[in-house]
TIVO-2410 file (N, C-alpha, C; in nm, 3 decimals):
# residues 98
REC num residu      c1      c2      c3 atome chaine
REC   1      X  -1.274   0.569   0.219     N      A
REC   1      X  -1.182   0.460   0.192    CA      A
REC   1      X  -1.169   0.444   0.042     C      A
REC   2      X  -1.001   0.443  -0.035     N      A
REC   2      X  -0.980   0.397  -0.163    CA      A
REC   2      X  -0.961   0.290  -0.196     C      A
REC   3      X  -0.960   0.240  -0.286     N      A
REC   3      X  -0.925   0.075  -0.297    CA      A
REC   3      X  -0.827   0.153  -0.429     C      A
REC   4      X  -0.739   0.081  -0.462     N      A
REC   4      X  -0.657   0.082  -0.559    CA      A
REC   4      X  -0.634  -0.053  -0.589     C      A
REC   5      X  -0.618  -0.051  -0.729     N      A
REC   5      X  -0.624  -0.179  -0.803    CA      A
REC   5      X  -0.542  -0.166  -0.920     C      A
REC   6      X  -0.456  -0.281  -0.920     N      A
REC   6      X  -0.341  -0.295  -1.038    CA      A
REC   6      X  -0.287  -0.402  -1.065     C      A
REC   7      X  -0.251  -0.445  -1.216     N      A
REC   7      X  -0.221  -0.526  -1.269    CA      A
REC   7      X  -0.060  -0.560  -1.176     C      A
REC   8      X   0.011  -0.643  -1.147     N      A
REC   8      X   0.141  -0.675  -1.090    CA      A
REC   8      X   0.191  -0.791  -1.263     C      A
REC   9      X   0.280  -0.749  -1.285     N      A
REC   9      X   0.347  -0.871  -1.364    CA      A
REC   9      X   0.415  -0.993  -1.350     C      A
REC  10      X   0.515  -0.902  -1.231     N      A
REC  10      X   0.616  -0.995  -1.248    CA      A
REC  10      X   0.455  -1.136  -1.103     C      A
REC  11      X   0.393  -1.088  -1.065     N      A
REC  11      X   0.303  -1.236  -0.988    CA      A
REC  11      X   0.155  -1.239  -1.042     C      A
REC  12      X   0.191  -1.203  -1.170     N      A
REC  12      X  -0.002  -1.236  -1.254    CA      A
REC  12      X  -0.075  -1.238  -1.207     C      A
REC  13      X  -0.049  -1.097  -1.120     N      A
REC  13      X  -0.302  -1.113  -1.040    CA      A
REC  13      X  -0.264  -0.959  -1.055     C      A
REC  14      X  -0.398  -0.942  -0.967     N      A
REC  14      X  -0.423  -0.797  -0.962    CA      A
REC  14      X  -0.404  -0.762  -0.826     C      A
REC  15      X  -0.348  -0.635  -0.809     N      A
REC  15      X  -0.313  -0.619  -0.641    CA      A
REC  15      X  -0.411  -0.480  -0.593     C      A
REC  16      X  -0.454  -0.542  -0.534     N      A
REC  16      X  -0.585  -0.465  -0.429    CA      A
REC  16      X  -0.509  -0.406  -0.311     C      A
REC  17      X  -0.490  -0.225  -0.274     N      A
REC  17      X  -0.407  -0.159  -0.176    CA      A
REC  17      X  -0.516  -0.063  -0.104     C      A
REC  18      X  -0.598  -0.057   0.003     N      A
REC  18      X  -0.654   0.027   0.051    CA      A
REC  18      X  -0.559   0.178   0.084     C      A
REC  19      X  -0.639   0.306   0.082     N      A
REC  19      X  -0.605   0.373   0.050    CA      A
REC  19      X  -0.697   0.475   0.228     C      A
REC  20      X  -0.676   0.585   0.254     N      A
REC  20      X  -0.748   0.628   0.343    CA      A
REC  20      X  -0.808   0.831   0.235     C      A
REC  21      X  -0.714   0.854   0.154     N      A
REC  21      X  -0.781   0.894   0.064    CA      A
REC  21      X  -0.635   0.918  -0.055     C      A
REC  22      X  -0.740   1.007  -0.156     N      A
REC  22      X  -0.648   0.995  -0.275    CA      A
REC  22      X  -0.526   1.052  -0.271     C      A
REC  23      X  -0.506   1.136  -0.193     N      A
REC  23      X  -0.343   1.190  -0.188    CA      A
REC  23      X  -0.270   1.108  -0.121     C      A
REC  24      X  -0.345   1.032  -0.034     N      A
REC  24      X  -0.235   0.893   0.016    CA      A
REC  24      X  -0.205   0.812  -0.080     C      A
REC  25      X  -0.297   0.833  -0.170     N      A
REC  25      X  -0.226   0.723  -0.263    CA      A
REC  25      X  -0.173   0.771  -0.364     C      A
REC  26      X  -0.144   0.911  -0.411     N      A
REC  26      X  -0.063   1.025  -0.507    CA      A
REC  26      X   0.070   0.977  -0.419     C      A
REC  27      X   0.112   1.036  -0.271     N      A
REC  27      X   0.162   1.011  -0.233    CA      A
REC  27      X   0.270   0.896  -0.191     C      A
REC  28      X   0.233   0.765  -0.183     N      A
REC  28      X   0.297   0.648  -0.225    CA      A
REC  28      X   0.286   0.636  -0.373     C      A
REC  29      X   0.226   0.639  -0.433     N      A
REC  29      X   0.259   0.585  -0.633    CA      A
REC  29      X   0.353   0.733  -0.682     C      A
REC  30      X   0.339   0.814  -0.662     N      A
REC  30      X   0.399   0.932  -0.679    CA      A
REC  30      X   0.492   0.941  -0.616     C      A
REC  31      X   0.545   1.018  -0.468     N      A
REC  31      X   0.685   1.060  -0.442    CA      A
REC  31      X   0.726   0.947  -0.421     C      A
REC  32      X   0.677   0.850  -0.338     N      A
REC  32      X   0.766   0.706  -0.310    CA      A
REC  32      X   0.759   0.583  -0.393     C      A
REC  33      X   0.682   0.598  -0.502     N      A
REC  33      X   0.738   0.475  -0.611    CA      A
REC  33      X   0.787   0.501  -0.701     C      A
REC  34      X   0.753   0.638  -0.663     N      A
REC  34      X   0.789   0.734  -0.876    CA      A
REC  34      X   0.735   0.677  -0.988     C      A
REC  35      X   0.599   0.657  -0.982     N      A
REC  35      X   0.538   0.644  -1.078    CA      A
REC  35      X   0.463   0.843  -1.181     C      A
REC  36      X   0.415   0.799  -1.251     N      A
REC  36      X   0.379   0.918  -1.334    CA      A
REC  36      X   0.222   0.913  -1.354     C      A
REC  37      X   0.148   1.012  -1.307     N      A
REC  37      X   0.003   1.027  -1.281    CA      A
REC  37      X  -0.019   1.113  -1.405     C      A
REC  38      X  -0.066   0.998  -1.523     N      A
REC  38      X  -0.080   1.021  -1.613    CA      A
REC  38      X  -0.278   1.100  -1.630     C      A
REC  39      X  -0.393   1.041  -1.602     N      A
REC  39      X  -0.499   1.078  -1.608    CA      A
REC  39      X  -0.528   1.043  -1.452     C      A
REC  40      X  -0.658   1.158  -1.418     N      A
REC  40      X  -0.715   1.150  -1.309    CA      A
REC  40      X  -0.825   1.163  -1.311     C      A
REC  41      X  -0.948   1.100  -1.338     N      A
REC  41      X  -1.128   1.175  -1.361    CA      A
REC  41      X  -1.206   1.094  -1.299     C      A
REC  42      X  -1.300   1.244  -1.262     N      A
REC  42      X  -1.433   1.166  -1.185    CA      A
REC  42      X  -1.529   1.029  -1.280     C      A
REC  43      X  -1.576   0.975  -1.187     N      A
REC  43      X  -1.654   0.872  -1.276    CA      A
REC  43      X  -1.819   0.939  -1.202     C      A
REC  44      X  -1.853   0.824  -1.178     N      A
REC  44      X  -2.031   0.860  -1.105    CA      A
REC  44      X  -2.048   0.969  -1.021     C      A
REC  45      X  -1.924   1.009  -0.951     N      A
REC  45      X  -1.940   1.089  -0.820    CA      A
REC  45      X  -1.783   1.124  -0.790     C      A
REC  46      X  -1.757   1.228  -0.747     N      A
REC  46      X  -1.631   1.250  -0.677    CA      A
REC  46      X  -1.563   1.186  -0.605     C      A
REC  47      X  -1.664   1.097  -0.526     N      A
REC  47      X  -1.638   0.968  -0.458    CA      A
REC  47      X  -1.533   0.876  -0.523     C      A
REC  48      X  -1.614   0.861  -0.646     N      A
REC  48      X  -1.549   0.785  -0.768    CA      A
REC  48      X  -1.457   0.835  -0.849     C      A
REC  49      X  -1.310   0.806  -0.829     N      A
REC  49      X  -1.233   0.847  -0.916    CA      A
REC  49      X  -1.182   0.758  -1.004     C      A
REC  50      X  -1.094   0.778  -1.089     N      A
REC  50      X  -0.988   0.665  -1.203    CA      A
REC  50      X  -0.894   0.766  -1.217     C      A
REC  51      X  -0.786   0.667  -1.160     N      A
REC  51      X  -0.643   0.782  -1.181    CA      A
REC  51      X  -0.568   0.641  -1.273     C      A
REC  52      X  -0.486   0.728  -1.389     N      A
REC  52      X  -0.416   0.625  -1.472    CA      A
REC  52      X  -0.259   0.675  -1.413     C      A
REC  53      X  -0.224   0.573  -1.379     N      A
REC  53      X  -0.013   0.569  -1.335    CA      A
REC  53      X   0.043   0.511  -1.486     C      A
REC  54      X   0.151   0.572  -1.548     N      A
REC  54      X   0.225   0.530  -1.605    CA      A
REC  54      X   0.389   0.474  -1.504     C      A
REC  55      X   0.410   0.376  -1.503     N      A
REC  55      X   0.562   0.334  -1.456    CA      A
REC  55      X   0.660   0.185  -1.535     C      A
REC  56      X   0.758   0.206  -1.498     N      A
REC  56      X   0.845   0.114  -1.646    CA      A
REC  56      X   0.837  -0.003  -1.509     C      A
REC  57      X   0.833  -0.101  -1.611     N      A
REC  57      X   0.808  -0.260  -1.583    CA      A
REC  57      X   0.963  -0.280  -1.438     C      A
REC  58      X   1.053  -0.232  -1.470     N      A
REC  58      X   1.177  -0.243  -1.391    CA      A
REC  58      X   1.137  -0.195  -1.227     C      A
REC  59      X   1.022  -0.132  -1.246     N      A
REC  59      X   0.985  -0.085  -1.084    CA      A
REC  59      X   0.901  -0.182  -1.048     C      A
REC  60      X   0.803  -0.209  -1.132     N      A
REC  60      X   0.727  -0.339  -1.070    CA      A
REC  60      X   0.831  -0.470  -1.025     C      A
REC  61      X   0.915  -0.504  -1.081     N      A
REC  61      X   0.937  -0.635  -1.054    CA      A
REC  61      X   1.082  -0.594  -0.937     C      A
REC  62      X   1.025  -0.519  -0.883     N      A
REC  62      X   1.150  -0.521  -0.760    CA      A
REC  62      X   1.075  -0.583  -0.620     C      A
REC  63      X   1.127  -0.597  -0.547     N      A
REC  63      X   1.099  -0.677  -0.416    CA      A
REC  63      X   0.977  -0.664  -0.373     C      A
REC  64      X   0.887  -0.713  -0.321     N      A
REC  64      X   0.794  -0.711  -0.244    CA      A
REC  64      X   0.812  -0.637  -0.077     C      A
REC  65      X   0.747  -0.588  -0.049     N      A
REC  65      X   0.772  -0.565   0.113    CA      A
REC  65      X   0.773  -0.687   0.168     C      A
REC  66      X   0.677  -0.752   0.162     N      A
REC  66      X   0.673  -0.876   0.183    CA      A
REC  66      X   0.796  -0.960   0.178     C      A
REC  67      X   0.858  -0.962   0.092     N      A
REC  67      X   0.969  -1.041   0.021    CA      A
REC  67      X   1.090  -0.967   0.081     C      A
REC  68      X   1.069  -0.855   0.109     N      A
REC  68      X   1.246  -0.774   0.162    CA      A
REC  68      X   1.163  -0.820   0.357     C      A
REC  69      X   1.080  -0.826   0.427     N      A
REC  69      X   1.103  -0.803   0.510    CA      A
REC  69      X   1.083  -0.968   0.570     C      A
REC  70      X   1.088  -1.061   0.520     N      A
REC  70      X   1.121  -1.196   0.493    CA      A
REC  70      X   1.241  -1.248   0.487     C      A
REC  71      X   1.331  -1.148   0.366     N      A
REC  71      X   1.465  -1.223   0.326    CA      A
REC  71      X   1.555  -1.131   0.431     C      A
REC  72      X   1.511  -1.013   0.468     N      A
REC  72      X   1.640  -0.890   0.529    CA      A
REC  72      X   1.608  -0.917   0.693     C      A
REC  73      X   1.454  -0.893   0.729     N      A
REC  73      X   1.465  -0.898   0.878    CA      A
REC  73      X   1.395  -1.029   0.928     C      A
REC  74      X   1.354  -1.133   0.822     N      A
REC  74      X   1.288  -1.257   0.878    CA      A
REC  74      X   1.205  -1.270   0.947     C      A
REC  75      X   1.137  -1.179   0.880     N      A
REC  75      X   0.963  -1.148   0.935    CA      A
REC  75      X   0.858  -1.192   0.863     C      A
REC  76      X   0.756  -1.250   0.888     N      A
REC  76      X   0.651  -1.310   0.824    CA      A
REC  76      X   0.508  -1.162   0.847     C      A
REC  77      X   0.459  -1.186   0.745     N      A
REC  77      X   0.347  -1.109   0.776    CA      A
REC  77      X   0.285  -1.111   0.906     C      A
REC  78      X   0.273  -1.267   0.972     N      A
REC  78      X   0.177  -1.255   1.094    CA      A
REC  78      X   0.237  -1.224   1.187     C      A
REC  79      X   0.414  -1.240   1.152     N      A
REC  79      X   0.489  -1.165   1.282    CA      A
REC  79      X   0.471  -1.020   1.287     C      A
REC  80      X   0.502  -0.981   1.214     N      A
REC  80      X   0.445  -0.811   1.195    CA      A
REC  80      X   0.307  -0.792   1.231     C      A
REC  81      X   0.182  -0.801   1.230     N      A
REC  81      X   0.051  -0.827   1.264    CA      A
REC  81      X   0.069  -0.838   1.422     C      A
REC  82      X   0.155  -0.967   1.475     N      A
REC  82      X   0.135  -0.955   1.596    CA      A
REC  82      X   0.200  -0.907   1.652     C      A
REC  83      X   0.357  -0.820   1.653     N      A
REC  83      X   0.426  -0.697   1.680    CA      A
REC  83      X   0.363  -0.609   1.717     C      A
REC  84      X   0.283  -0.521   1.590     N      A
REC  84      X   0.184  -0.438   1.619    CA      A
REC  84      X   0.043  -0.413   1.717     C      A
REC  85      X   0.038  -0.552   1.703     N      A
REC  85      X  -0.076  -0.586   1.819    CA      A
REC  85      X  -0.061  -0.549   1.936     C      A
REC  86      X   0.067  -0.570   2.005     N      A
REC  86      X   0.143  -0.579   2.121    CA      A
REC  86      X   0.160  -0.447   2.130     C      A
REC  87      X   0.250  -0.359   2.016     N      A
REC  87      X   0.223  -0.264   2.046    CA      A
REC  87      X   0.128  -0.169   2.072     C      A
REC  88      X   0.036  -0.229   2.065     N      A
REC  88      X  -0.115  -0.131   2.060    CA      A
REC  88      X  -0.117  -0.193   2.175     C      A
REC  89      X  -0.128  -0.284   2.236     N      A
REC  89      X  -0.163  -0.285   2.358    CA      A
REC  89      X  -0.091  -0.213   2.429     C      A
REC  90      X   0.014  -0.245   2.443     N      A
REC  90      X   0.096  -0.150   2.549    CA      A
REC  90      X   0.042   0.003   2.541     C      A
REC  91      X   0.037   0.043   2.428     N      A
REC  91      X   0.010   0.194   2.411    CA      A
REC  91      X  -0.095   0.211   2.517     C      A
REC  92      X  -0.214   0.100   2.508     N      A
REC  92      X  -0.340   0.111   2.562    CA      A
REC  92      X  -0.289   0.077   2.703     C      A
REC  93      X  -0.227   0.043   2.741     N      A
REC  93      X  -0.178   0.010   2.903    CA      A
REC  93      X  -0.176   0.111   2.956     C      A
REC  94      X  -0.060   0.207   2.881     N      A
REC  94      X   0.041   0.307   2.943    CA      A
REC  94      X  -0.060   0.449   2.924     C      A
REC  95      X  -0.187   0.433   2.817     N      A
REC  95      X  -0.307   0.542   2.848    CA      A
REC  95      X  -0.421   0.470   2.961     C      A
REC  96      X  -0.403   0.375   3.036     N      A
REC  96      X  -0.501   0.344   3.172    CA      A
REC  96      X  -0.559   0.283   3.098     C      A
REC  97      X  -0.611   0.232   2.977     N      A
REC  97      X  -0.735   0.177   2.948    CA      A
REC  97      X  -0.740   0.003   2.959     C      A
REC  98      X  -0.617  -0.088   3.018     N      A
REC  98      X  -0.579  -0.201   3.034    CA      A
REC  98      X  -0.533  -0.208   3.140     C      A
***
């Protein structure tokens, strides 16, 4: 498990993104945010990495997922949460295990 951690501007905290490993997260900051993977190095252990992203301020302050799937499909986080739920159940129905 990665944790990724980054400054956000345009909402002044730091945003904490679990990761399942590092090319998932090359993968979203890279082909799908288009950011620029400026440094990448081990720290204590391989385990431990520090990757530096360079990206222009104009990409940060665009919508939130959160915020587009609120204003476009009028979904709240816990509606999504419990969507998915449902769908996992069913999945689990339709394999016998419910």
């Amino acid at each position: 498990m990665l944790i990724a951690r980054y400054w956000q501007p345009r909402e002044r905290r730091w945003i904490e993104q679990p990761f399942e490993s590092v090319e998932h997260a090359l993968r979203l900051f890279v082909d799908e945010k288009g950011w620029v993977l400026r440094q990448q190095q081990v720290l204590e252990s391989p385990a431990h990495q520090e990757l530096i992203f360079e990206t222009q301020i104009e990409r940060l302050s665009q919508p939130s997922v959160v915020e587009v799937l609120e204003a476009e499909v009028g979904l709240t986080p816990k509606d999504v949460e419990e969507m998915l739920t449902r769908v996992d159940e069913r999945v689990e129905e339709d394999r016998g295990g419910g």
